[in-house]
Phi, psi and omega in degrees: 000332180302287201303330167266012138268334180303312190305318189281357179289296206298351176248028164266323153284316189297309199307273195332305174296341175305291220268300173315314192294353183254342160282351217236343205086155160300297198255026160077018187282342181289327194286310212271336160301297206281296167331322170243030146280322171308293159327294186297342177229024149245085216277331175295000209083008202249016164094009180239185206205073219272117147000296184298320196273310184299009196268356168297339204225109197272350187273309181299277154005280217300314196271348155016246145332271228286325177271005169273061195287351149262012146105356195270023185058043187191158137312108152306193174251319187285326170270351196267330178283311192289349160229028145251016195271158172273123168121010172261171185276317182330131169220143210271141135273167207251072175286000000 
């Protein structure tokens, strides 16, 4: 009985390191792109991302409205990621 539980932790660790390494890259470079793409077009600084400041990126424009999911006119950093992660439609441009 020990021993299947030592087998389901580690391969409950191999699953995990699997998906992370497949949502993030092996060296976390997709977070770090999409973060300073996030940077790069919140141009006051204040961690959101105002209509105007997306009219810089024509795909995030276009797209707006649908990924500004509480409704509050602006972008967050947590709604501007969750559709710029790979397997989302949002495709960044490399501005």
């Amino acid at each position: 009985m020990k021993a299947a539980s030592v087998c389901t932790v580690l391969g409950m660790t191999l699953i995990s390191g699997a998906l992370l390494a497949a949502t993030t890259g092996v060296t976390g470079a997709m977070p770090s792109r999409i973060e300073a793409r996030f940077e790069a077009l919140d141009t006051d600084a204040n961690g959101r991302i105002a209509p105007r400041e997306a009219e810089a990126d024509a795909g995030l424009a276009q797209h707006f409205g649908d990924i500004d999911r509480d409704g509050d006119g602006e972008l967050s950093w947590r709604e501007f990621r969750s559709h710029a992660m790979p397997g989302n439609q949002l495709i960044l441009s490399e501005r």
